[in-house]
C-alpha positions as CSV (number, residue, x, y, z in Angstrom):
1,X,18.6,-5.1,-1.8
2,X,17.0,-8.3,-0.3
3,X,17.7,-11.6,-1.3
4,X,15.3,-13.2,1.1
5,X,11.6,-12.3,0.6
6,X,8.7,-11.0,3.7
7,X,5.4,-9.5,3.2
8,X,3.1,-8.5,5.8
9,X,-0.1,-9.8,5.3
10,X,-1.7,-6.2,6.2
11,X,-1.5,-3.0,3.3
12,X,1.5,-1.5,2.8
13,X,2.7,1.0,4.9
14,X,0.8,4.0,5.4
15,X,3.9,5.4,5.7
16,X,5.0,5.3,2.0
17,X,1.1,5.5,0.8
18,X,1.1,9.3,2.4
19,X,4.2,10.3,1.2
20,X,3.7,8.6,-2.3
21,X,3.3,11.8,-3.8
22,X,6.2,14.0,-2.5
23,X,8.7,10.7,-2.3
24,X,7.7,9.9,-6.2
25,X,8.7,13.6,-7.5
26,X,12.3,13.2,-5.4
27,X,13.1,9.7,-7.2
28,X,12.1,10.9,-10.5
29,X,13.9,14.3,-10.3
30,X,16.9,13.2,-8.2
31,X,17.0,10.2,-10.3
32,X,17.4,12.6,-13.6
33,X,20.4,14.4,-11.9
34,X,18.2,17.6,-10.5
35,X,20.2,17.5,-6.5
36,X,21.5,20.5,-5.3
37,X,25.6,19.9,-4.7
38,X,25.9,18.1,-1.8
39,X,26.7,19.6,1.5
40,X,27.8,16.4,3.2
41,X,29.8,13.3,1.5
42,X,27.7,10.9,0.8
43,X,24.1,13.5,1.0
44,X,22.3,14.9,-1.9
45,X,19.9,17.2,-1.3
46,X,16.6,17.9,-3.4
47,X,14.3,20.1,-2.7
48,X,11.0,20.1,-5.0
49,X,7.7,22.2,-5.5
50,X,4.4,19.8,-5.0
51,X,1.4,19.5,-7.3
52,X,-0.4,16.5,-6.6
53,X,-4.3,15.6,-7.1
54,X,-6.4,13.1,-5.1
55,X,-9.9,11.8,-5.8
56,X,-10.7,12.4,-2.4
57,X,-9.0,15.2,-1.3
58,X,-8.7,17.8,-4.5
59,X,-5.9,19.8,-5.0
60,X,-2.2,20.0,-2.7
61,X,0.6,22.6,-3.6
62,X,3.9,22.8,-1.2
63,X,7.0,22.0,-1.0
64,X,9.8,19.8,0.4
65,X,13.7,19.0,0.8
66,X,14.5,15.5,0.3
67,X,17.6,14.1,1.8
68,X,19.4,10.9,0.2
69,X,22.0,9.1,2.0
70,X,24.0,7.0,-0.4
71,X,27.3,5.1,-0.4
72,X,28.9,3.2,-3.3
73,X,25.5,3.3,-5.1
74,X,23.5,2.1,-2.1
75,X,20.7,4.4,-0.3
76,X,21.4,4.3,3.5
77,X,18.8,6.5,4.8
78,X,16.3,8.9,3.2
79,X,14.9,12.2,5.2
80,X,12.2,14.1,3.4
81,X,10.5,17.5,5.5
82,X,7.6,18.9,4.0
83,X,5.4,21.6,3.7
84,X,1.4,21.1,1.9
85,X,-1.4,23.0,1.5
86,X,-5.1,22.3,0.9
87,X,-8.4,23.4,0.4
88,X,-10.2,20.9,2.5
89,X,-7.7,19.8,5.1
90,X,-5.7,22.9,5.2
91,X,-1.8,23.6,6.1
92,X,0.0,20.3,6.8
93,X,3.4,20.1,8.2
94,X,5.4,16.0,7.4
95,X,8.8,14.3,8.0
96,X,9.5,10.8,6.7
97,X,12.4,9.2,7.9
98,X,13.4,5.6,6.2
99,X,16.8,3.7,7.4
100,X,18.6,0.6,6.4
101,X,20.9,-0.5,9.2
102,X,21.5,-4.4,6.8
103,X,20.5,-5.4,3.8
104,X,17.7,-7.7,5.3
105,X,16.7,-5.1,8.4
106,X,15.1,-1.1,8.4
107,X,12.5,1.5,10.1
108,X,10.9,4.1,8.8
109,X,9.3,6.8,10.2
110,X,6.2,9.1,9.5
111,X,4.5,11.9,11.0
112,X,2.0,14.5,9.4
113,X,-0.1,17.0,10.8
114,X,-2.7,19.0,9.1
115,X,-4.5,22.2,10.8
116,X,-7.5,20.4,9.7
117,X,-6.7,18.1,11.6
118,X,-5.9,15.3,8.6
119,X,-3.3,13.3,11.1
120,X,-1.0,10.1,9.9
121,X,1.7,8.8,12.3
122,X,3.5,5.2,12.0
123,X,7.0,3.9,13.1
124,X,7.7,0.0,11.3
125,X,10.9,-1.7,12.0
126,X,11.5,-5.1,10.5
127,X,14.5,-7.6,10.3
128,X,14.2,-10.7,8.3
129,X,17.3,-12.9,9.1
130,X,17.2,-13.1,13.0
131,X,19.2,-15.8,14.7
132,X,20.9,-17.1,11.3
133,X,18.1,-16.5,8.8
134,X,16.2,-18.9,10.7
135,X,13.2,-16.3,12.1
136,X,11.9,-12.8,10.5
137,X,10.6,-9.6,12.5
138,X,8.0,-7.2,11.1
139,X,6.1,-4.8,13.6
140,X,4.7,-1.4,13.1
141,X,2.3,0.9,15.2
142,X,0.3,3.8,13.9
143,X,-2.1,6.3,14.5
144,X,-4.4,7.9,11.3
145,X,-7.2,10.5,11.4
146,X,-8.3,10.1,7.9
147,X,-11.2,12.9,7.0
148,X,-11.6,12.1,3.5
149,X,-12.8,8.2,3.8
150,X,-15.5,7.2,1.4
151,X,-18.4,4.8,1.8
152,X,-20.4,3.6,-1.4
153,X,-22.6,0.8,0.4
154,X,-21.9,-2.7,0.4
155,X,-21.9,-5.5,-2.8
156,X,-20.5,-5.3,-6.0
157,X,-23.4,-3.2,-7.5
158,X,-22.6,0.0,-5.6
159,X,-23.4,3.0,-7.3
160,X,-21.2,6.4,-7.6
161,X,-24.1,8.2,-6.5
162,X,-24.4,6.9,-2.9
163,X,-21.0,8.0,-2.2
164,X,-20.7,9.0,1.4
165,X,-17.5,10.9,3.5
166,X,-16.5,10.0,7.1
167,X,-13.8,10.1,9.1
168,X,-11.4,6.9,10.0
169,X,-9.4,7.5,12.9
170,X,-7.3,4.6,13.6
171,X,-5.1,3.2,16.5
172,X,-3.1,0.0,16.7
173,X,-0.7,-1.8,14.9
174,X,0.7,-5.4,14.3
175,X,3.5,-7.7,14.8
176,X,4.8,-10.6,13.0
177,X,6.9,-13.5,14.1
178,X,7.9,-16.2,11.2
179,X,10.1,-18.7,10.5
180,X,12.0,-20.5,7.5
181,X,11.5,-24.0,7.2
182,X,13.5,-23.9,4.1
183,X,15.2,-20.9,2.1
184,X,11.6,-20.3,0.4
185,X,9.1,-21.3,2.8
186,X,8.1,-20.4,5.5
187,X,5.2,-20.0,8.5
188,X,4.5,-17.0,10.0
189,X,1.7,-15.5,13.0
190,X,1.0,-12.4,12.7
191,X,-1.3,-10.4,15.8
192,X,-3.1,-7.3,14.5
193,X,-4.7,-4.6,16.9
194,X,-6.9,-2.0,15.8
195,X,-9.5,0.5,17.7
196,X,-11.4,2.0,14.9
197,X,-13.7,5.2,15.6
198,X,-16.5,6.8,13.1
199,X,-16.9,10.6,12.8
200,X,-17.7,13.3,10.5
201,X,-15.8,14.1,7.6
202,X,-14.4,17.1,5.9
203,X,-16.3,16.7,2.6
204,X,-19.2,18.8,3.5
205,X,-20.3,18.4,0.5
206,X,-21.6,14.6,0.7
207,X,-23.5,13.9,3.2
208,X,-22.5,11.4,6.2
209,X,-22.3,8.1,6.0
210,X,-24.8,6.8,8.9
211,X,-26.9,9.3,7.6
212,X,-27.5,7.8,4.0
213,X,-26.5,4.0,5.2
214,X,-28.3,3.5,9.0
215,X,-27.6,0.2,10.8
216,X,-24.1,-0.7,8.7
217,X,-22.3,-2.8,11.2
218,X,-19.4,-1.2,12.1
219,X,-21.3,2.9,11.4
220,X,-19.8,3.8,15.0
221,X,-16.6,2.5,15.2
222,X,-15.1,-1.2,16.8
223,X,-12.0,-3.2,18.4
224,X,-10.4,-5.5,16.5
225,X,-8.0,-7.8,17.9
226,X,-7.0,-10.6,15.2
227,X,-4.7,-13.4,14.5
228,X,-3.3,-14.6,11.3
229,X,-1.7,-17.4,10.5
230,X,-0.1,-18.2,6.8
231,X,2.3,-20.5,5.1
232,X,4.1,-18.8,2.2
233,X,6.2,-20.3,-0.5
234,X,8.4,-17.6,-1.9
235,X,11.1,-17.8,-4.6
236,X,11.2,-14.7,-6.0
237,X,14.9,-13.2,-6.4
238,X,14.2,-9.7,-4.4
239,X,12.3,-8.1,-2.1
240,X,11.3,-4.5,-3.2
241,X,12.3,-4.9,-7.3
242,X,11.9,-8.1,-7.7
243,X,11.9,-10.0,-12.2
244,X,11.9,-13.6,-11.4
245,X,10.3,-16.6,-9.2
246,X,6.9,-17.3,-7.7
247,X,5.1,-16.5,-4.4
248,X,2.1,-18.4,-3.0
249,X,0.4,-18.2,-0.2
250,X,-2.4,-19.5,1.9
251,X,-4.0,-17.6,5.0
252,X,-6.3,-17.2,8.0
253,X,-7.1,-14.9,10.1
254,X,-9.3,-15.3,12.9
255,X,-11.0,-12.6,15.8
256,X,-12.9,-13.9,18.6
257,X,-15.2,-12.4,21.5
258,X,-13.2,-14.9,23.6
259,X,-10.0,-13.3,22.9
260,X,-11.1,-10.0,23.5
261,X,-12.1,-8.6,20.4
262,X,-15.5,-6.8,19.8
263,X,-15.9,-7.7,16.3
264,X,-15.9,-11.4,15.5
265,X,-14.9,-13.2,12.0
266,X,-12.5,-15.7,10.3
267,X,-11.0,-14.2,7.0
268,X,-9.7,-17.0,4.5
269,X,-8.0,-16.8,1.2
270,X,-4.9,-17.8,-1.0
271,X,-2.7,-15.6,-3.5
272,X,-0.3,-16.5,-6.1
273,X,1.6,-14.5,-8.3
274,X,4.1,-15.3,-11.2
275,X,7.2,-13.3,-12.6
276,X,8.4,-14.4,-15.9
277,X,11.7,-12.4,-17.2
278,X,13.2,-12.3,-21.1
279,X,15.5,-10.6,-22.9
280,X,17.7,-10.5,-19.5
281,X,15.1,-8.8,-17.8
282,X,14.0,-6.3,-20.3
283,X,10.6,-8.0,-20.0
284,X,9.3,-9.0,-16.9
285,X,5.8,-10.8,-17.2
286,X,3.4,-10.4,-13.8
287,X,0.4,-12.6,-13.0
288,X,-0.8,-12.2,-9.9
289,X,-4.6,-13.7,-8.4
290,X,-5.9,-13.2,-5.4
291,X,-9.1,-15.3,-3.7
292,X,-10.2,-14.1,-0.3
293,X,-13.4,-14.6,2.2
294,X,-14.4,-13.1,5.7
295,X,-17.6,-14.4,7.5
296,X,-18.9,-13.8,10.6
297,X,-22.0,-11.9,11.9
298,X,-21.9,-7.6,12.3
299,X,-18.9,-7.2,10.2
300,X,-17.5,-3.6,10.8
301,X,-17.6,-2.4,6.6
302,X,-13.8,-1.2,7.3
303,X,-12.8,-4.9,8.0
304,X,-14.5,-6.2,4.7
305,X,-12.7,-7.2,1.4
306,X,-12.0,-4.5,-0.5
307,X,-11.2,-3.5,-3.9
308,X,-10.5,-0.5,-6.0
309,X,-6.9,1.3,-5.2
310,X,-3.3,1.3,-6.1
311,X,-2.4,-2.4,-5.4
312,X,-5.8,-3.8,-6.8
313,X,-8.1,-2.2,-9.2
314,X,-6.1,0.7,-10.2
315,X,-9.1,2.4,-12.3
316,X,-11.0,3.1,-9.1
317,X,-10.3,5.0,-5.4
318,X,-9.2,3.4,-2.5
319,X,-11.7,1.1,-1.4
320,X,-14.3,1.6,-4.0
321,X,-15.9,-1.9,-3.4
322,X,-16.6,-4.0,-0.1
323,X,-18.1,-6.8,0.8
324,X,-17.6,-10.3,2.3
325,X,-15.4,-11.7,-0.6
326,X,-13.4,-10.5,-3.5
327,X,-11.3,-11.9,-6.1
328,X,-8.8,-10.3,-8.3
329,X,-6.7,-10.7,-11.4
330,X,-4.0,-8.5,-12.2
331,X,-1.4,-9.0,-15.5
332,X,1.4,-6.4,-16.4
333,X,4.6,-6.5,-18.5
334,X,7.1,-4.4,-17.2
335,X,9.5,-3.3,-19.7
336,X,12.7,-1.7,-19.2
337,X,13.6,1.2,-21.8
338,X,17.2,2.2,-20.5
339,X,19.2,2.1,-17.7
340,X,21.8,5.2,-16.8
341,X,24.4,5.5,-14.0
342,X,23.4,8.8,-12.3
343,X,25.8,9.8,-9.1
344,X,27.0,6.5,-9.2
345,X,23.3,5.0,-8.4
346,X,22.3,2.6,-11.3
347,X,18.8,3.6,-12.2
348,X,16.6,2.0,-14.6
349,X,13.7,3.4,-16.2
350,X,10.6,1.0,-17.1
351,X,7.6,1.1,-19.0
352,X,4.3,-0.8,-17.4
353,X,1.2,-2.2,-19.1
354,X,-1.6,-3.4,-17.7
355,X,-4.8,-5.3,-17.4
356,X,-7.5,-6.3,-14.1
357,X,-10.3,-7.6,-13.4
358,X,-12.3,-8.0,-10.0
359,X,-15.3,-8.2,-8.2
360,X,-16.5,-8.4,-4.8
361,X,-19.2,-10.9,-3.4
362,X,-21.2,-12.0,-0.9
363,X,-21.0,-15.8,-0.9
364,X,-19.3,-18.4,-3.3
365,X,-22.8,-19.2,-4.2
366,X,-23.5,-15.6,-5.8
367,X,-20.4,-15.5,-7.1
368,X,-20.7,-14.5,-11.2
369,X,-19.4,-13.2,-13.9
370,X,-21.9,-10.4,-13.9
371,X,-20.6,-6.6,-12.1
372,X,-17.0,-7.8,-12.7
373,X,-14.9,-4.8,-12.7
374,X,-12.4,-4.5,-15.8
375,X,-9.2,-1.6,-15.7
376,X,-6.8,-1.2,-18.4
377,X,-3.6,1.5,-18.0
378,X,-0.1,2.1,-17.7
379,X,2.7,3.3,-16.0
380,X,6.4,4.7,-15.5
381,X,8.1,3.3,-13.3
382,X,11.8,4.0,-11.5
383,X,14.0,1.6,-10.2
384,X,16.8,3.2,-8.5
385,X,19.8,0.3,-6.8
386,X,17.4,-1.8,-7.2
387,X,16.0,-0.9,-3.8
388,X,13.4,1.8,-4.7
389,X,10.9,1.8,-6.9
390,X,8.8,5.0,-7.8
391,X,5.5,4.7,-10.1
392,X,2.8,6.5,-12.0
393,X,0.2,4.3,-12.7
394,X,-2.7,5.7,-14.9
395,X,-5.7,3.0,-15.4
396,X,-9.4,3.4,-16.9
397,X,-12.4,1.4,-15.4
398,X,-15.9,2.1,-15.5
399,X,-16.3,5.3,-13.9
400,X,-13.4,7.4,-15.0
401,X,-9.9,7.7,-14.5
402,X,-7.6,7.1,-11.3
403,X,-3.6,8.0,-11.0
404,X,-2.0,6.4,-8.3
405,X,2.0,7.3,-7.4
406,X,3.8,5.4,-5.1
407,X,7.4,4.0,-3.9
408,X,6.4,0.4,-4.5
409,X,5.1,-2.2,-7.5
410,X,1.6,-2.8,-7.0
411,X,2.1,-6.4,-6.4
């Protein structure tokens, strides 16, 4: 879909990590030919039980009616109501709304509510060839309640059995401004608000996290106002499917009591990755590695490195690992098993092997090979236009197995 690449420097949208499971069974059941006959040209309607289990909150059965807007094999829109169920967050009522008004401009929209009160609700909108091609657009603004949050401690030696719940409610969001100093590079600022509050969580059964961890920086809650500013080199041949190219990047970020925010900290790093294709594209090779460092006194844990999740180590929950540093190697082949026509949507199917290794740290000087965290797995994953991309990714590390699903490769 997009021939020129962006990439926010925060996680991916919340917006598509929510929905990842309901989304995921549409693409790979509507992929496979499963829509009801459409009511409108153009609309394909899918409606789908849901099963889905989380590490952190259990079991979720409902239901949902996806709604795909395509023309001449390219999705225009996507509207997906739902209806979910669960034991510790209770009924919960979604609608996720995604648009693309040009190949290189969208906005999505998200909203969930749980009786529970389990709350997510984001709008993004992002345009990357304003004025020419010569500037890029990304913003976005959100508001979470997440009761399910999980704190293990800090450092790399963390152990399962200080796992703590909380709730993360979140307000803020960001917005980037860039521009292209040639087709593949470019410099971008990026200012990031958040207000970040601590409660209780819904896990009764673990006990609170300033109860088991007193004094963490950060146990109550904090305002972050931040800055970032990164040069990226990018010549990868897509945005959202990419199987070619290289992207590097170097970046700051930097919060300051000066500047109004409570918390105060530079955040430092590089990334590269590498896609290497054969076989025309059968095989698609992925390196990526990922340095990064934050320092700064009374760091809120929720603005630390992090690792352990669906776009890092996929053998552990979402932010198993924190601390002032991390680095990160990821390598997968992506293999391509068939492609079909379905609807007149090209969809190919892909097989995904991988390998990581991580580990958080608290200074360079500490820095070892000892506590380095190792996952091994694989995935399906389902490429439909090549504009969405729908995954199962099952991977093994040292304390069990995780399954992540998703509308997005990991990296």
């Amino acid at each position: 879909m997009h021939t020129r690449i962006f990439t926010l420097h925060t996680q991916r949208s919340s917006c598509r990590r929510r929905l990842r499971q309901s989304l995921l069974l549409v693409l790979l059941l509507g992929a496979m030919g499963y829509g009801v006959t459409p009511a409108v040209a153009d609309m394909t309607p899918v409606p789908l039980p849901i099963f889905t289990t989380d590490p952190n909150e259990g079991n979720t059965y409902g239901a949902l009616l996806a709604i795909v807007d395509e023309q001449e094999g390219t999705l225009r829109s996507l509207l997906v109501p739902q209806a979910t169920w669960n034991s510790v967050l209770g009924f919960r009522a979604a609608v996720y709304y995604e648009r693309l008004l040009a190949p290189d401009e969208d906005y999505t929209f998200f909203a969930a509510q749980s009786t529970k009160n389990q709350a997510n609700y984001e709008v993004t909108y992002s345009n990357r060839a304003l004025v020419q091609r010569r500037y890029f657009f990304d913003g976005r603004l959100g508001y979470a309640n997440d009761r399910t949050a999980r704190f293990f401690g800090l450092g790399a030696g963390s152990r399962k059995q200080d796992e703590t719940n909380y709730t993360l409610r979140s307000i803020g969001g960001a917005v980037t401004l860039g521009w292209w100093v040639t087709p593949t590079l470019r410099l971008s600022l990026t200012e990031r608000i958040r207000f970040a509050y601590i409660e209780r969580g819904a896990v009764t059964s673990l006990p609170l996290l300033r109860d088991k961890f007193k004094g963490v920086p950060g146990e109550k809650g904090s305002f972050v106002w931040a800055h970032r500013f990164a040069l990226t080199y990018d010549s990868r041949n897509a945005y959202e499917t990419p199987t070619r190219g290289y992207f590097g990047e170097i970046f700051t970020e930097v919060a300051a009591h000066a500047l109004g925010s409570h918390a105060a900290f530079v955040r430092y790093g590089l990334e590269g990755r590498l896609l290497w294709p054969l076989f025309h594209d059968r095989l698609v090779t992925v390196i990526r590695g990922l340095v990064e460092r934050i320092e700064g006194e009374e760091l809120p844990f929720f603005e630390r490195s992090t690792l352990g999740g669906d776009d890092t180590l996929r053998g552990f929950g979402d932010d198993r690992f924190r601390d002032t540093g991390r680095i990160l190697l990821n390598a997968e082949e992506r293999m391509r098993l068939f492609a079909l026509t379905l609807r007149g949507v090209h969809t190919a199917i892909e097989l995904a092997l991988f390998a990581e290794a991580g580990r958080v740290f608290h200074t360079f000087a500490t820095l070892s090979t000892r506590q380095v965290q190792t996952v091994v797995g694989a995935g399906i994953r389902i490429v439909a236009a090549s504009q969405i991309v729908a995954k199962i990714d099952v991977g093994l590390g040292r304390e069990g197995t995780a399954i992540f699903a998703g509308l997005h490769y990991p990296f």
